[in-house]
C-alpha positions as CSV (number, residue, x, y, z in Angstrom):
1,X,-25.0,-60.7,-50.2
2,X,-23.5,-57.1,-50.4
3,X,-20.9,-57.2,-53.5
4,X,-19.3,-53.8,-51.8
5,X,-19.4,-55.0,-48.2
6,X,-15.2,-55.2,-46.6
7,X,-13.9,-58.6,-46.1
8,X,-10.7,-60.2,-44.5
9,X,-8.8,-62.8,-45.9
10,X,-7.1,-66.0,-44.1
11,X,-4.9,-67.6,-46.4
12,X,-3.8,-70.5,-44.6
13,X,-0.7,-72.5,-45.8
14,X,1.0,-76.1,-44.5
15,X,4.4,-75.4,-42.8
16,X,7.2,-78.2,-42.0
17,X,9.0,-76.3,-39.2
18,X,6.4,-73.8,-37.5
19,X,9.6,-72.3,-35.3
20,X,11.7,-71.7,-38.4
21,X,8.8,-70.3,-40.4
22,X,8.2,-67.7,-38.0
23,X,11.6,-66.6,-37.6
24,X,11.7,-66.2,-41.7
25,X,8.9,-63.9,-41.7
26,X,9.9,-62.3,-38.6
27,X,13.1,-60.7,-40.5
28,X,10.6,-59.5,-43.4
29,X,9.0,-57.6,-41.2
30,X,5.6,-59.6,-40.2
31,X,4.0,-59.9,-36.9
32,X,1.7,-62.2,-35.3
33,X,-1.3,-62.5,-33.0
34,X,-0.3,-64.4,-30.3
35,X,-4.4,-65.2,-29.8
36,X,-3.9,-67.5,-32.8
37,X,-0.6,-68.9,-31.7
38,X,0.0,-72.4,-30.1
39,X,2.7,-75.0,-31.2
40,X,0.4,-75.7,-34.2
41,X,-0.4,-72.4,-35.9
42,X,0.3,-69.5,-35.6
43,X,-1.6,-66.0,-37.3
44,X,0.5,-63.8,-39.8
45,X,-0.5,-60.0,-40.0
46,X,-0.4,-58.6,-43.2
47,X,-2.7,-55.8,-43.0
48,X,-5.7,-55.3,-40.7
49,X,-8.0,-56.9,-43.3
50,X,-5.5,-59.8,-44.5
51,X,-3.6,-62.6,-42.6
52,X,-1.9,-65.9,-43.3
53,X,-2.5,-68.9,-40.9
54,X,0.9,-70.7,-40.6
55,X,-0.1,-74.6,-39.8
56,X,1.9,-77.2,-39.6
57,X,1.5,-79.5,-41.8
58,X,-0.4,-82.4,-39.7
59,X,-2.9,-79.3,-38.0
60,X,-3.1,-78.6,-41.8
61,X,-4.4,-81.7,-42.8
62,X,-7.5,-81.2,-40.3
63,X,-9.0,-78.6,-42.9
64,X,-9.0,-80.6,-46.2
65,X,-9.4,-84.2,-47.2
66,X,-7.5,-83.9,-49.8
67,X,-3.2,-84.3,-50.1
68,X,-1.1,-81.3,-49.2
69,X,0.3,-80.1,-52.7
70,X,4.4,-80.4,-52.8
71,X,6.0,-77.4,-53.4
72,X,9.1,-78.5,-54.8
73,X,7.6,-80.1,-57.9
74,X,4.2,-78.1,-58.0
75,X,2.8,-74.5,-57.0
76,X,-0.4,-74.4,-55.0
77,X,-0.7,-70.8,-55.3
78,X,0.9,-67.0,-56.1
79,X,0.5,-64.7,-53.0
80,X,1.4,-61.4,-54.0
81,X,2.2,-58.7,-51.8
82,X,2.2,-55.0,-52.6
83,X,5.4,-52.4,-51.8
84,X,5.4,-48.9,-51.3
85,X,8.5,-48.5,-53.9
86,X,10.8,-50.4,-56.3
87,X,13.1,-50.6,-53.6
88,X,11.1,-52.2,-50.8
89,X,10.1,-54.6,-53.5
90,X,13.7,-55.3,-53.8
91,X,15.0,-55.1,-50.5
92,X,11.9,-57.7,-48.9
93,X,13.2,-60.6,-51.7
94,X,17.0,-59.7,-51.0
95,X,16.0,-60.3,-47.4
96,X,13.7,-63.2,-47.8
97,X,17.0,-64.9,-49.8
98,X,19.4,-64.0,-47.2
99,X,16.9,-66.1,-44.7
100,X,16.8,-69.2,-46.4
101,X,14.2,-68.3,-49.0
102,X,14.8,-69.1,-53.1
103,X,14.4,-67.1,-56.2
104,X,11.1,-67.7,-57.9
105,X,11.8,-65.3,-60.9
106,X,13.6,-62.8,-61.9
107,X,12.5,-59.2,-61.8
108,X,10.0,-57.9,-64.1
109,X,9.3,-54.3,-65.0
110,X,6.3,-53.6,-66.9
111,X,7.4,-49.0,-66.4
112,X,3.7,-48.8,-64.4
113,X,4.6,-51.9,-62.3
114,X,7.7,-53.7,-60.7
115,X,7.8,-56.8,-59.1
116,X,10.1,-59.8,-58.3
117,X,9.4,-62.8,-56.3
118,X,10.9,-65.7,-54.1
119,X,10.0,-69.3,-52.6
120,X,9.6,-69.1,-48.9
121,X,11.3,-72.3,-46.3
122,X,8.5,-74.1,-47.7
123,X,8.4,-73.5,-51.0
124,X,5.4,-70.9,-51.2
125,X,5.5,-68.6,-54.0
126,X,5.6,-65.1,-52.9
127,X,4.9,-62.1,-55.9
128,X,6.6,-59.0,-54.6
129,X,5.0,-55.8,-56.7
130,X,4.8,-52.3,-56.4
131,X,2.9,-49.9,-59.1
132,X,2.9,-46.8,-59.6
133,X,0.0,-44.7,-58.7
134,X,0.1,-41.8,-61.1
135,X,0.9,-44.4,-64.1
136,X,-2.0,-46.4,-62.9
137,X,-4.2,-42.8,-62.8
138,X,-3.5,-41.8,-66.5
């Protein structure tokens, strides 16, 4: 296997309301491929190498034998998302709030990296970072 060779992710996450999830992602600023849409699922963009498959939770359950993990009493996962500055960082959780969404954390700034996070309609815990590249090049 090539250990250099480009890959694209598909994280795919259980969903209650399909409809509503959508619209909260919508008003952050996501689109979808309607190819990978049906009442069922639906295929977030985040870059042209990484998506998110949005299933409800019963399509969900056709992947994986075992239970779907409760997000209000555990946490199946940190997906975190880079920014281009401090302030898209802040204004993509401010927003995520204002659409239902839930602080995860409070804001953490390590000088060379910024980042603050929320719970999406589902509970999903979304990392929110930018990081400065000429910190990162010295």
């Amino acid at each position: 296997m090539a250990a250099n060779r480009s890959r694209k992710l598909f994280v795919n996450l259980p969903v209650r309301d399909l409809k509503r999830s959508v619209e909260f992602f919508t008003k952050l600023g996501f689109a979808f491929n309607p190819q990978f849409t049906d009442d069922k699922a639906t295929c977030m963009i985040l870059s042209e190498e990484a998506f998110v498959m949005l299933l409800v939770e019963s399509r969900f359950k056709d992947f994986t034998k075992k239970q779907i993990c409760d997000t209000r009493t555990h946490t199946e996962g940190l997906f975190a998302l880079s920014a281009g500055s401090r302030a898209e960082v802040d204004e993509m959780v401010k927003t995520a709030i204002a659409a239902g969404g839930t602080h995860a954390a409070d804001p953490m700034d390590h000088g060379f990296m910024y980042g603050w996070s929320f719970y999406d309609l589902d509970g999903h815990h979304w990392e929110v970072f930018y990081m400065d590249p000429a910190a990162i090049a010295q």
